[in-house]
N, C-alpha and C positions, 0 to 999 in steps of 0.2 A: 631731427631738430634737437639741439644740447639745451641746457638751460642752467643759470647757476643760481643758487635759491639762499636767502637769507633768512633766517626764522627768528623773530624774537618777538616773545609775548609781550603785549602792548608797545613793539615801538614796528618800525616799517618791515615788511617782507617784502622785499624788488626782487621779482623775477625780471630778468633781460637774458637775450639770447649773449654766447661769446662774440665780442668783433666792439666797435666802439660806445664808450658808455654813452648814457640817454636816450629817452627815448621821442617819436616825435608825437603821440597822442600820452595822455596820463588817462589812468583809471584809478578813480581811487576806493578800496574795498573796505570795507568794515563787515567784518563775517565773527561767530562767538564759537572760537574753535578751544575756548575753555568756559568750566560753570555748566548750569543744567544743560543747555542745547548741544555743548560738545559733538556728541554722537552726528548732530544734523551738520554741524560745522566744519568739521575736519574732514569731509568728502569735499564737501567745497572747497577749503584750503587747497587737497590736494589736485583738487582737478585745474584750480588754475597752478596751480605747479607745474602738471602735466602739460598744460598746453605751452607752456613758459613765455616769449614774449612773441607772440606774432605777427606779420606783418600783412597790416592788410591795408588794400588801397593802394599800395606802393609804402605805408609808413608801418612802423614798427609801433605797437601796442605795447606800452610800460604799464604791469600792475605793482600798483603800491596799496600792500594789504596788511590793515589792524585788526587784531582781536578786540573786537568790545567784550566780551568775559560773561556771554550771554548778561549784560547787563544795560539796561535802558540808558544811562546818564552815560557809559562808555561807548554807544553809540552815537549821541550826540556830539559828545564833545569828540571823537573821529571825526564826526563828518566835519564839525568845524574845520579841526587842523587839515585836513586831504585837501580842503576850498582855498582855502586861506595862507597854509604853509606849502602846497603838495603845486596847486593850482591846478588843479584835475581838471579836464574837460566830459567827466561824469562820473557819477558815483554809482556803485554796485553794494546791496548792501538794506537791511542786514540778513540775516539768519530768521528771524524770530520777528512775528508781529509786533507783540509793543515796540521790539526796538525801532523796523520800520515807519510805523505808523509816529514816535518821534522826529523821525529823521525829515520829514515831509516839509516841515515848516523852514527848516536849515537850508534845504534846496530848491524851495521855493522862494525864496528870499534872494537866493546867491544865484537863481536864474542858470542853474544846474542840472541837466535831466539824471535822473536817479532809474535804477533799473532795481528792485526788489526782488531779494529770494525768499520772502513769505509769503503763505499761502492766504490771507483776510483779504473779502473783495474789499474790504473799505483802505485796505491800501491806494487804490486807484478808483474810488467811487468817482464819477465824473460831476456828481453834486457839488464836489469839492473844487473848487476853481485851483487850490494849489496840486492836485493833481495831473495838474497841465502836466508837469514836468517831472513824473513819476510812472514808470510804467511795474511789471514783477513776470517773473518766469513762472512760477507754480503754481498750478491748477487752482481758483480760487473755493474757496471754501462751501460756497453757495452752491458752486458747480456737484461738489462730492456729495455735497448734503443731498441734493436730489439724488443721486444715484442711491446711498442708502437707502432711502424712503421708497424707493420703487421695488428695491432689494426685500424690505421687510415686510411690503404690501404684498410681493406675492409669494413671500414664505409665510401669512398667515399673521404677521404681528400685528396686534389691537390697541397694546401700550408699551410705552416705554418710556426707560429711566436715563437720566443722563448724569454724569458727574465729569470734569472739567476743569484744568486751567483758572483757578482766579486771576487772569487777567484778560490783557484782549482777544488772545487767541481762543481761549474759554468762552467767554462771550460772545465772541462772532460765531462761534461753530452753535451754544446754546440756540443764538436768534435762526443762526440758516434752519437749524434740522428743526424749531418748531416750526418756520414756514413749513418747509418741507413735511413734514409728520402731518400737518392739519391737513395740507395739499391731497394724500393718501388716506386719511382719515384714520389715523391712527393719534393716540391722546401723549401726552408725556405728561407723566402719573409723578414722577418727584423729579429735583435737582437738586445738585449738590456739587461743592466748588473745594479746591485743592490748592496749593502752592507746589508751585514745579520741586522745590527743594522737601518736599514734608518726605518724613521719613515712612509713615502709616495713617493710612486713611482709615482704620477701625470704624471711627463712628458714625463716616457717611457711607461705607457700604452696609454698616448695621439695620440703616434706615432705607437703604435700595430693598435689600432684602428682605424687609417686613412688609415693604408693597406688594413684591412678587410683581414688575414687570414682567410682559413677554419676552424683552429685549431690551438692554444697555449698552448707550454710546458713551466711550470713553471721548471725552475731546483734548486730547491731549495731542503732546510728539516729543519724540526720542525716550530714551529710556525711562522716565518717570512716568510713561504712560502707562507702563506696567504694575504698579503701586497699585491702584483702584483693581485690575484684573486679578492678582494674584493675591490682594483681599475678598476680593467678592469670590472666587476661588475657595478661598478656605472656609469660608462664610458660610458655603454648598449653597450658593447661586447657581440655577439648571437653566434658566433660559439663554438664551442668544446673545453671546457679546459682539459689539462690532468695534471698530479706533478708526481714527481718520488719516488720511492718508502720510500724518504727521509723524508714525512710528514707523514707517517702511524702510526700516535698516536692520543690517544684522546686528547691530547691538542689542535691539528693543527685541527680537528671540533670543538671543543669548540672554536677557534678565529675564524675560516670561516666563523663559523654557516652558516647560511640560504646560504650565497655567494657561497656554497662547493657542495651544491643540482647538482647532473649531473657529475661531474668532474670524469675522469677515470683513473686509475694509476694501474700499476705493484704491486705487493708487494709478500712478503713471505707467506707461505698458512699457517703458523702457524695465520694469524691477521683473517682468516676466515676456521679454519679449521673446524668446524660443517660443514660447508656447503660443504666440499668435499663428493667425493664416497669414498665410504668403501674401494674400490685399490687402493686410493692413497696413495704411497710409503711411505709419511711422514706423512701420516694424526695422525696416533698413537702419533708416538714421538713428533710431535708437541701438540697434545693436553694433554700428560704429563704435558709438560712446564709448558702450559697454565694453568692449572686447579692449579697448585704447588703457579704460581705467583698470580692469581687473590684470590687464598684462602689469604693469606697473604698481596697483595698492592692493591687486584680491578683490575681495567678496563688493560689489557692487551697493551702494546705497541710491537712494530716488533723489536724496539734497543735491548729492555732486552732478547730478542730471541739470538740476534748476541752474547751478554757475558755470556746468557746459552750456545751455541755452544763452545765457547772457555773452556769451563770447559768440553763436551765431547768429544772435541778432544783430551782434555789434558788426560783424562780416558783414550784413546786408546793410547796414545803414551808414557807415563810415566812409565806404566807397562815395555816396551820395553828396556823403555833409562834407567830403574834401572838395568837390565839385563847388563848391559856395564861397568855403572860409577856410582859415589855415589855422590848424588847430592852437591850442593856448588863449584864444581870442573870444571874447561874447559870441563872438558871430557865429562857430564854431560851434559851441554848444546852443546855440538856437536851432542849426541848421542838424543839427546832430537828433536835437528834440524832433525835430518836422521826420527827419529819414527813420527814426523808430517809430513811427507813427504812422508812416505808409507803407510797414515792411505787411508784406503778402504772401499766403502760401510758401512758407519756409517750416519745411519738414525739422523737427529736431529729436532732440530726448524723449520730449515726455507732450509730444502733439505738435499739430502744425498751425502755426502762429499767423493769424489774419488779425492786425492792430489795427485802428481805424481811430476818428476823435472822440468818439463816445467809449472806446473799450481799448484801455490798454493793456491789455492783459492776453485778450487774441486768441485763448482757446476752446475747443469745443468739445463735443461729446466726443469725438479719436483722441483728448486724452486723460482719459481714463478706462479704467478697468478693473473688474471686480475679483478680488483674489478672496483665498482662504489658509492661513496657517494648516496646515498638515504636517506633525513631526519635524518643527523646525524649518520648516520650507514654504515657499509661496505658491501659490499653486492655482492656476486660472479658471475661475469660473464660467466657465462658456454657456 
């Protein structure tokens, strides 16, 4: 499959195969493949690059993709224009929880289903009525946080320190892992909050390290999650760091480096699947992805995993929602919303996806997996 790519920061990126222009389904992406999330954005860029315009159902899949600039208001106003100028029959998008967690009210309005590449359960709480029409690929945050907690319950930790994201994504990891911490019975002894762009965190790892937690969660993703490690680092912080599954890129070791040695975090088993057993449920599918993107970009990230998943849910559900309506039409994107909603046991990336109307999001304990930095490398905790 060939593909011809147009890149321009903040205005359209159309991938379409060679042979006649247009396409007969639209997709429209808002992804922050510039500004702090970069690192998470530009696997996704490219993997829908990779798969360039596909056809499924019998139709050809046109993505039409904007940089919001990791930036919340450049999320929004995307998803405007993609509804409005683009007429998409669904939106992908964003990168990053605030911007997601904006974008909700947009396509719920415009009666749009939205498929999210961030990881906040309250992306898709089902409390939320606009949710209807909101589903996300990445393991949500609630899910890792248990895993942590069971992680530090029985390596012995009693307390822990957290610092985080001043925003949503910071918050929602905050609220999951003190569920999760009290669940195990483990206390979280300070917090402390950051700005994805801060250049040094000094004075809230000054204040981690006068507690002397057992253990500190970073809740961050992408590169600036390494800022708080490689202060508390110098700081001669000795207990247990962990991050969430929000820096599982080779960026976030290349700024660590040496600092990152020991750290333990959650992530998708596509970022180490050689190293599963032969039964595990997604070791296959995932290492399709992998082997599809590293031929093509190198070194493997877990984000471009989440905007391959959105392209095989869209496989499973497309077929469905042509069966109804002819794309471009309300109807379409209603029928579009119901067939991601009933997609069942579909092995992908990073887990296999069971949607249903209380849970869009559809994953379960196969996907994830406990790694550990060792010398620059990811390495499976069995």
């Amino acid at each position: 499959m060939t593909s011809i790519s147009r890149w321009c920061l903040g205005a359209a990126f159309v991938l379409a195969l060679a042979g006649p222009a247009g396409a007969d389904i639209n997709v429209g992406v808002t992804l922050s493949a510039t500004g702090p999330a970069a690192s998470l954005g530009i696997p996704e860029k490219n993997t829908f690059e990779m798969m360039g315009a596909p056809v499924v159902g019998g139709q050809k899949v046109n993505f039409i993709i904007l940089d919001d600039k990791s930036d919340t208001t450049e999320a929004v106003k995307n998803t405007r224009k993609l509804i409005s100028e683009n007429a998409v029959d669904l939106i992908v998008g964003s990168t990053i929880t605030p911007n997601s967690l904006a974008m909700i009210d947009v396509v719920a309005d415009a009666e749009t289903p939205m498929i999210s590449m961030a990881a906040s359960a309250r992306i898709v709480d089902a409390a939320n009525p606009k949710t209807r029409w909101v589903f996300k690929t990445p393991q949500s945050d609630a899910l890792m946080a248990d895993a942590i907690a069971v992680h530090m319950k029985a390596n012995g930790v009693k307390t822990l320190g957290y610092i985080g994201f001043a925003d949503a994504y910071g918050d929602g990891w905050l609220a999951e892992i003190k569920r999760s911490a009290k669940t195990a019975g483990i206390e979280v002894t300070v917090e402390e909050k950051y700005n994805r762009n801060d250049t040094s965190v000094t004075g809230q790892a000054l204040k981690i390290v006068a507690v002397k937690p057992d253990a500190v969660l970073i809740g961050a993703a992408g590169t600036p999650g390494a800022t708080p490690q490689k202060e508390l680092s110098a700081r001669g912080y000795k207990g247990r760091i962990y991050q969430t599954h929000g820096v599982a890129n080779p960026d976030f070791l290349r700024v660590v480096g040496k600092d990152g040695n020991g750290t333990i975090l959650p992530a998708g088993p596509m970022l180490v699947y050689e190293q599963l057993p032969e039964s595990n449920a997604v070791k296959k599918s995932a290492g399709d992805y992998v082997r599809q993107y590293e031929a093509k970009f190198g070194t493997r990230a877990t984000f471009g995993g989440h905007a391959w998943d959105t392209y095989l849910l869209l496989s499973r559900a497309i077929p469905e929602a042509l069966r109804k309506a002819k794309p471009g039409t309300k109807e379409f994107r209603a029928a579009l919303r119901d067939a991601l909603e009933g997609v069942k046991d579909l092995p992908a990336a990073h887990g296999m996806f069971v949607m249903s109307p209380t849970d869009h999001n559809g994953l379960d304990n196969r996907a994830r997996v406990m790694v550990r930095i060792e010398d620059g490398k990811w390495v499976l905790i069995k």
